[in-house]
VOTIGU-876578 format. One line per 2 residues: number of its first residue (from 1); their letters; for each residue x, y negated, z of C-alpha. Coordinates in steps of 0.1 Angstrom, whole numbers, plus 2048, in hexadecimal, padded with zeros to 3 digits. Layout:
N
NUM = a = X:Y:Z  ...
//
This chain:
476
1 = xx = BAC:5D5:192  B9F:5D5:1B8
3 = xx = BAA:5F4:1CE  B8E:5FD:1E5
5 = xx = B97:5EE:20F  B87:602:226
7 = xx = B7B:5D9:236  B78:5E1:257
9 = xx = B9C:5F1:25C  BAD:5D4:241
11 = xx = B96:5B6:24B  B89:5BB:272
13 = xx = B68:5A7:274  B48:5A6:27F
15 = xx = B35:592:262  B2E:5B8:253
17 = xx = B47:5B2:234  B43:5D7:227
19 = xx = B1E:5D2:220  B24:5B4:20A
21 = xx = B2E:5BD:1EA  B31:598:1D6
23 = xx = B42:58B:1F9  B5C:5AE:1F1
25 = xx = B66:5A3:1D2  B6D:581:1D7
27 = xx = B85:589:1F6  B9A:5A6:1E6
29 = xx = BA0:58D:1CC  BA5:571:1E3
31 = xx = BBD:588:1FC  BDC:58F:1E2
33 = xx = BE0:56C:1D7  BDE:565:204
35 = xx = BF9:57E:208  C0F:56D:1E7
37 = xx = C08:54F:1FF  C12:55F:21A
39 = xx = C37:56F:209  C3C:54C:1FB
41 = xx = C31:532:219  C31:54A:236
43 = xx = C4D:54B:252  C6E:54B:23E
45 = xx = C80:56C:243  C67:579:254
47 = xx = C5B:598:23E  C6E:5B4:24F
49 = xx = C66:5B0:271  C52:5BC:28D
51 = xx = C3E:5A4:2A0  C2C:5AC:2C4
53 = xx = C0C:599:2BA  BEC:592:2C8
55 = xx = BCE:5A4:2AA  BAE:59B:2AF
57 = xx = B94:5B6:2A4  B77:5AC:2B3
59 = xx = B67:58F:2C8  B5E:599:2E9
61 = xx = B7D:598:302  B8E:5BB:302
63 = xx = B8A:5B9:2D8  B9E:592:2D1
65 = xx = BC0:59A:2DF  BCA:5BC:2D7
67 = xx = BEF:5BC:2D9  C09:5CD:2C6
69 = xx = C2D:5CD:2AF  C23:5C4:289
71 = xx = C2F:5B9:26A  C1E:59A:267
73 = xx = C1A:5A0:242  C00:5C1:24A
75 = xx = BF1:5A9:26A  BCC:5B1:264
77 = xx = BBB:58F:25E  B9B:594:26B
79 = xx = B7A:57C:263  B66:579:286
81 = xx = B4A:564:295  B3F:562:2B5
83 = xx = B1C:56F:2BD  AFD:560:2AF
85 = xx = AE5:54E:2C7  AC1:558:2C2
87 = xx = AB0:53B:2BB  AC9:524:2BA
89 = xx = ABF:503:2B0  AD0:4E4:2A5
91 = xx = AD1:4CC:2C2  ADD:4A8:2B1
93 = xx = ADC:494:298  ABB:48F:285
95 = xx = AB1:4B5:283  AB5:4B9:2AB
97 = xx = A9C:4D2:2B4  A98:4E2:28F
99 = xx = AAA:506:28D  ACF:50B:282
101 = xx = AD4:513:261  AE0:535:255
103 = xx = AE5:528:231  AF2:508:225
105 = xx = ADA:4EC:21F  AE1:4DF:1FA
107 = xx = AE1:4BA:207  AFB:4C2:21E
109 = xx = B0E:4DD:209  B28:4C1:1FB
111 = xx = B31:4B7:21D  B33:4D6:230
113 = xx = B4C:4E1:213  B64:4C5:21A
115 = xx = B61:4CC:23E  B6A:4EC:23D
117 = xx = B83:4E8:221  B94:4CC:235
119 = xx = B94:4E3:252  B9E:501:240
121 = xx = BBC:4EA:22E  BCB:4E6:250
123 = xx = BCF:50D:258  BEB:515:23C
125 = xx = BFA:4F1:23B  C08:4F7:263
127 = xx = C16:51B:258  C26:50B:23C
129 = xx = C36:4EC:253  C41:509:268
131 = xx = C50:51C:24E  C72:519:258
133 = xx = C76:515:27D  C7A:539:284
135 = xx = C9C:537:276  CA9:51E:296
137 = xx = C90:530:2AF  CA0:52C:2D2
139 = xx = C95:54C:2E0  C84:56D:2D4
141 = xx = C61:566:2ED  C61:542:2D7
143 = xx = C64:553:2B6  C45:56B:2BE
145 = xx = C31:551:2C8  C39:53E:2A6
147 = xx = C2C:558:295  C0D:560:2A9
149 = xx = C06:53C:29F  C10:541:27A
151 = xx = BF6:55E:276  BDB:54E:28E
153 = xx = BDB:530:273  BD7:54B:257
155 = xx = BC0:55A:26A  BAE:538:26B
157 = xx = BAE:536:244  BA4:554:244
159 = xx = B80:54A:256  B7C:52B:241
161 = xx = B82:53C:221  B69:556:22C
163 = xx = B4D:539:22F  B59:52A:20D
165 = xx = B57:54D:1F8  B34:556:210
167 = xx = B24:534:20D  B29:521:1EF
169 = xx = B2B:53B:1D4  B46:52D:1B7
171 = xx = B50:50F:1C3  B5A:51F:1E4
173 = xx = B6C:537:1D5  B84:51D:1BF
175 = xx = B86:504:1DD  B94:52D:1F3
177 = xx = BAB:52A:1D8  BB7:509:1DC
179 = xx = BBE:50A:202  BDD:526:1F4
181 = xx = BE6:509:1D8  BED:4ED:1E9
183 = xx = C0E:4E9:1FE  C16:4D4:219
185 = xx = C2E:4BA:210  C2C:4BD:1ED
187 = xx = C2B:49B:1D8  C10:4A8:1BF
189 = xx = BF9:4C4:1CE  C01:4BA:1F6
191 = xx = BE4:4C5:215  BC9:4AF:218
193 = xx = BD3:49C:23D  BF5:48A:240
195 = xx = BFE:499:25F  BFE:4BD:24D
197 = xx = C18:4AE:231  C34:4A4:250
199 = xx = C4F:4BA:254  C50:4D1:273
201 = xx = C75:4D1:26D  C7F:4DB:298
203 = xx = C73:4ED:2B8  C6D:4CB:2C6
205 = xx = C57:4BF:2AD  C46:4E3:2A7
207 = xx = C3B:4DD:2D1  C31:4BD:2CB
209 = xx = C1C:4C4:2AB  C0C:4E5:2C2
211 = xx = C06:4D0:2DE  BF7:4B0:2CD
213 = xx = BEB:4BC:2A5  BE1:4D8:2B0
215 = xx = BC8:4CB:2D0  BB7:4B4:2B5
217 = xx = BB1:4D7:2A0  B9F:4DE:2C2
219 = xx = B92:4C2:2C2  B84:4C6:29F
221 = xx = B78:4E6:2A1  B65:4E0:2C0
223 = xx = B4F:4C5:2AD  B49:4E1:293
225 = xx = B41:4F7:2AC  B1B:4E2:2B3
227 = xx = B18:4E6:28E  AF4:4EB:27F
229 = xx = B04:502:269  B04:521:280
231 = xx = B1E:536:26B  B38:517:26D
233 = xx = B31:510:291  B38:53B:29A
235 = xx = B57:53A:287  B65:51C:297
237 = xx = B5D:528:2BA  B73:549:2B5
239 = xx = B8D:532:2A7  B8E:51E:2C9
241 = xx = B9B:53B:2D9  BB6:53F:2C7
243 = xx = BBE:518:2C4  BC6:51D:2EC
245 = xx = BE0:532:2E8  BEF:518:2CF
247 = xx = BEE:4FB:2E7  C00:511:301
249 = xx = C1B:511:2ED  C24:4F1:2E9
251 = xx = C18:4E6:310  C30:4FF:318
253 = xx = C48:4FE:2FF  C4E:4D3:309
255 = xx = C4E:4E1:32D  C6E:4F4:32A
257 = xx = C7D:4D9:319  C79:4C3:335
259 = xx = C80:4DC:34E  CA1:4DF:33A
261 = xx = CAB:4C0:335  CA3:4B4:35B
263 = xx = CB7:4D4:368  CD5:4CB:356
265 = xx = CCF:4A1:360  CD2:4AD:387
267 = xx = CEF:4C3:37F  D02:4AA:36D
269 = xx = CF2:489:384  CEA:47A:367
271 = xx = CCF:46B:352  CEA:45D:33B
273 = xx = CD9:462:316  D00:46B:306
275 = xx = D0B:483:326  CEA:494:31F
277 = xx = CED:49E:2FB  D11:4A6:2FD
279 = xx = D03:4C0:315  CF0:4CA:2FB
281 = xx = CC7:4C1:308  CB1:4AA:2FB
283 = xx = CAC:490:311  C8D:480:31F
285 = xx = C8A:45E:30D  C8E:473:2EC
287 = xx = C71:48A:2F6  C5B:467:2FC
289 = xx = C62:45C:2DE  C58:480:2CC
291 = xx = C3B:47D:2E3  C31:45A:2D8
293 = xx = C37:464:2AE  C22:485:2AF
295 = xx = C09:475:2C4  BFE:459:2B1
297 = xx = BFD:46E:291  BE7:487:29F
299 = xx = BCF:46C:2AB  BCE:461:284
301 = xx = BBF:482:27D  B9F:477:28C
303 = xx = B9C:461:26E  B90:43C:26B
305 = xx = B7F:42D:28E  B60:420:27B
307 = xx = B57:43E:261  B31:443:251
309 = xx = B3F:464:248  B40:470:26A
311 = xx = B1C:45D:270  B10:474:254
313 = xx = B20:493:261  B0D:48B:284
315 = xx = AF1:47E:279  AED:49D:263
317 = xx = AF2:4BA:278  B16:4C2:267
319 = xx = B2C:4BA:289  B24:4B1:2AD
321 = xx = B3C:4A1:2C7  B54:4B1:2DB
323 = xx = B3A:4C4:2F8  B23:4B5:2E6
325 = xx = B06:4CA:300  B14:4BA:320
327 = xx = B0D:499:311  AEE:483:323
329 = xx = AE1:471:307  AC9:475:2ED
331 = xx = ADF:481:2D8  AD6:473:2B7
333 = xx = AEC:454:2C1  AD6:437:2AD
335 = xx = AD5:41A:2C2  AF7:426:2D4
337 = xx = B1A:40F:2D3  B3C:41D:2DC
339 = xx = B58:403:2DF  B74:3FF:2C1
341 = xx = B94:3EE:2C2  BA1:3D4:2A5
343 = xx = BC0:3BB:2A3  BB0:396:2A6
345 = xx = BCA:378:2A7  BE6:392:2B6
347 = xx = BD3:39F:2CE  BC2:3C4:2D2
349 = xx = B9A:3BE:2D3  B7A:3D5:2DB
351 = xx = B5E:3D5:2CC  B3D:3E2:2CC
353 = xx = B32:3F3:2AE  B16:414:2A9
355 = xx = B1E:430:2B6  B17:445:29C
357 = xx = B32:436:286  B4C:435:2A4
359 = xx = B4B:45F:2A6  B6C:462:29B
361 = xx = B78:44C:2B3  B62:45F:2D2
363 = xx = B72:47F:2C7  B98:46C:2C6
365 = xx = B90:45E:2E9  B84:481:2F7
367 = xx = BA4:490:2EA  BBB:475:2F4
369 = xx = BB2:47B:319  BBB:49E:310
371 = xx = BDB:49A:305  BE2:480:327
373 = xx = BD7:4A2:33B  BFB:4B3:32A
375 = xx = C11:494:32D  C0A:494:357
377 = xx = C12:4BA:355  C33:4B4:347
379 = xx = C37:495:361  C35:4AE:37D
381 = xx = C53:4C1:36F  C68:49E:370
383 = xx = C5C:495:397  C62:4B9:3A2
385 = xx = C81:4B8:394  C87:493:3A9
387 = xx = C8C:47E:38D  C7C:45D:385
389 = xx = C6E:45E:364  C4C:45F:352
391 = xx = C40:46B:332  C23:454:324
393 = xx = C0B:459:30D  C10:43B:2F6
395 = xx = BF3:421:2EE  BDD:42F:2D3
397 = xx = BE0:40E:2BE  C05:418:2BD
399 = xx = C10:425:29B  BF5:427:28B
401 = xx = BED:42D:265  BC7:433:265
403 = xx = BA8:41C:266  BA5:3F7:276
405 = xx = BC7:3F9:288  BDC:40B:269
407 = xx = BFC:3F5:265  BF3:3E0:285
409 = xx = C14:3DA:298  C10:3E5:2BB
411 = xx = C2A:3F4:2D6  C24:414:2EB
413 = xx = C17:3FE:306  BF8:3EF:2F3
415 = xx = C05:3CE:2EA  C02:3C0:2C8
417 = xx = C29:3B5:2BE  C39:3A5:2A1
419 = xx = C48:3B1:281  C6B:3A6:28C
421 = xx = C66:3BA:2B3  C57:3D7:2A1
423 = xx = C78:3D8:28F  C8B:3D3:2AD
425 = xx = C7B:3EE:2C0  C73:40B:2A9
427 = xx = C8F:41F:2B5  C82:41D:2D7
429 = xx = C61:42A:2CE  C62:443:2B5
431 = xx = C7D:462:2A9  C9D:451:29B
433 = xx = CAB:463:27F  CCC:464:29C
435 = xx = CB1:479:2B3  CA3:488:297
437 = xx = CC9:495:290  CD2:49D:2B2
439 = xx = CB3:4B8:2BA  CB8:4C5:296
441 = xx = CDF:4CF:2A5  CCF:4DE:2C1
443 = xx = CBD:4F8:2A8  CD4:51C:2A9
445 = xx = CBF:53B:2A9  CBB:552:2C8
447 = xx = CAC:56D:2C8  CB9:58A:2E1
449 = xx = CA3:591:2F8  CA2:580:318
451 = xx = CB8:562:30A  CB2:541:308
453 = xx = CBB:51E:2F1  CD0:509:308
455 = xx = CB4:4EC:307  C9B:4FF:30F
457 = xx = C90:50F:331  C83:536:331
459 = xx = C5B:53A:338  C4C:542:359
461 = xx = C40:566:349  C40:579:32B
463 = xx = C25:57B:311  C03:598:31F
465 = xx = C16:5A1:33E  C37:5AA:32B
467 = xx = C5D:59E:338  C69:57F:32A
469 = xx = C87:596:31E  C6C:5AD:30E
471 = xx = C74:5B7:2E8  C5C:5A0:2D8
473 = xx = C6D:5A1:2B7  C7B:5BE:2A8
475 = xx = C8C:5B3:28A  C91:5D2:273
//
């Protein structure tokens, strides 16, 4: 039995969901089993509370942010795209020039649905990674913005299911109801990318993973966003900005940390590793080495560095480069090389090889000089502070476990090392299960107002103009 939704008030959007009928009755059946998700995988304990959350009801800029205390549970999930051009036309790839397409083209329908599965996999795997940090969040103003992330990514599936039940009838509609099947971490039915089967098991890691895993979902979505497809393209540019908000977080959220831990190493005269942690902050060689771990999975996510899929993709219309508009070329890319790098007799190598197959590694290059931007950010925070230290970003032949340089050994610095110093170094380069045991002890919950986890530094300001001791949670 369906119950009637008034659409508009339930599911804010603009894609005129009350005057589609077959598009109706595939969501109310789709939105239970997304709220059974959402009671089984959503923020543990979270059911009762009140959250001050940003609601988006429409896309133009007073509609997106509309603030206000919810239960995350009634948060209305809204399905929005930005604006159609008039006229727009596809402008790479071998249909540059030809109109966008409204409807998907049956050579490219198999594609496009594993692009926007893939895509749409990612939204509730990160909730469900998340699932238990509100437990050991170290301040109320943390907690909220947890959650705003938690319903931003369901708002996320939300949008790709949306294309799935609008564009590609039956099978759309099973692979809606697989995104809510599979769980991340989970031996036999885990998410489709590694990096969304990890645990998210501390704060540390949840800043790293919003900082670095989710600027390659930027990064992602800003490819899609020069999509032929014009529906997939308008989603994914609302999406962006709310992906902002996410990287905030964790830029800030690492921030503090610092400004923590470099606080309590002038007060104490110290940048002794032991002194630090038995005053209880997590010192600066341990967030390198979280740095270094989430890092060089993220840069995985951009998949193999030679890949005729993501010739295909480009070639076909299906996703662009990052900005791909501000580009000077011709862009259809035959003809064009990009450099590569391989392991040959121990040492790291380019080479030249088409462009066209080397996208994933221009879109992994564009968002590792990104991520470099952060790192000197939180750098300033150490030399304001007086002390000399710097955070790197580590090679991105280091750690890797995807395409030519998968298994290569290779330190943070670039050069290729043996089995035996591999061994011998680990420990200096990536989480220990000894650091990985020392930030879990740091994880005790606070929540009143206005206080703060000892490892952790208060923001500058509150969330929309409100206090930093504002009531952002009101647990009922």
């Amino acid at each position: 039995m369906t119950t009637g939704i008034n659409y508009s008030e339930k599911i804010p959007n603009n894609v005129d969901l009350s005057g589609d009928r077959t598009l109706q009755r595939a969501l109310e059946q789709w939105q239970p089993n997304f709220i059974n998700w959402w009671d089984d995988m959503g923020p543990e304990g979270s059911t009762d509370m009140d959250v001050y959350l940003r609601t988006a009801v429409s896309v133009d800029p007073q509609g997106w942010a509309q603030f206000g205390h919810v239960k995350m549970r009634d948060y209305r999930w809204g399905i929005f795209m930005n604006p159609g051009e008039q006229d727009r036309k596809i402008h790479f790839g071998d249909h540059k020039g030809e109109s966008v397409w409204q409807d998907v083209p049956g050579e490219h329908r198999a594609n496009l649905r594993r692009i926007i599965v893939t895509q749409g996999d990612t939204e509730p795997a990160s909730v469900e990674q998340q699932r238990h940090l509100g437990l050991t969040a170290p301040s109320m103003y943390d907690l909220r913005n947890l959650f705003q992330i938690n319903v931003e990514e369901g708002r996320h599936l939300w949008a790709m299911v949306y294309l799935l039940h609008k564009h590609f009838g039956r099978d759309g509609r099973e692979e809606a109801e697989a995104l809510l099947e599979r769980r991340s971490g989970n031996d036999d039915n885990p998410r489709i990318l590694q990096a969304f089967n990890e645990q998210t098991p501390d704060w540390l890691s949840f800043f790293m993973f919003t900082y670095f895993t989710d600027r390659d979902g930027k990064y992602q979505l800003c490819a899609l966003a020069e999509s032929a497809f014009d529906p997939l393209a308008r989603t994914t540019k609302f999406m962006l900005t709310e992906e902002a908000h996410h990287m905030f977080v964790g830029e800030s959220g690492i921030s503090r940390v610092i400004q923590r831990t470099v606080e309590m190493m002038n007060q104490l005269k110290t940048d002794d590793v032991n002194k630090l942690r038995a005053a209880g902050v997590i010192d600066l060689p341990t967030v390198q080495r979280y740095i270094n771990f989430h890092f060089s999975v993220t840069i995985d996510l951009f998949g193999a560095d030679e890949s005729s899929n993501a010739a295909t993709f480009y070639s076909s219309g299906l996703k662009g480069r990052y900005e791909e508009g501000k580009r000077n070329d011709d862009h259809t890319l035959r003809g064009e090389h990009y450099k590569v790098l391989e392991v040959v007799n121990g040492q790291l190598q380019e080479k030249e090889v088409p462009m066209l197959n080397a996208l994933n590694e221009v879109l992994r290059d564009d968002y590792i000089t990104d991520s470099v931007g952060g790192v000197e950010r939180w750098n300033r925070v150490i030399t304001k502070a007086g002390i000399p230290f710097k955070l790197t970003v580590p090679h991105k032949a280091f750690h890797r476990n995807i395409g030519a340089l998968s298994g290569s050994k290779v330190s943070p610095d670039g050069r290729v090392v043996s089995e035996s110093e591999w061994n011998a170094k680990v420990g200096e380069w990536l989480p220990t299960s000894e650091d990985r045991a020392y930030v879990a002890s740091l994880m005790g919950r606070v929540v009143e107002p206005g206080k703060f986890a000892n490892w952790i530094a208060p923001p500058n300001m509150g969330i929309n103009r409100q206090a930093v001791d504002f009531d952002y949670v009101r647990f009922n």
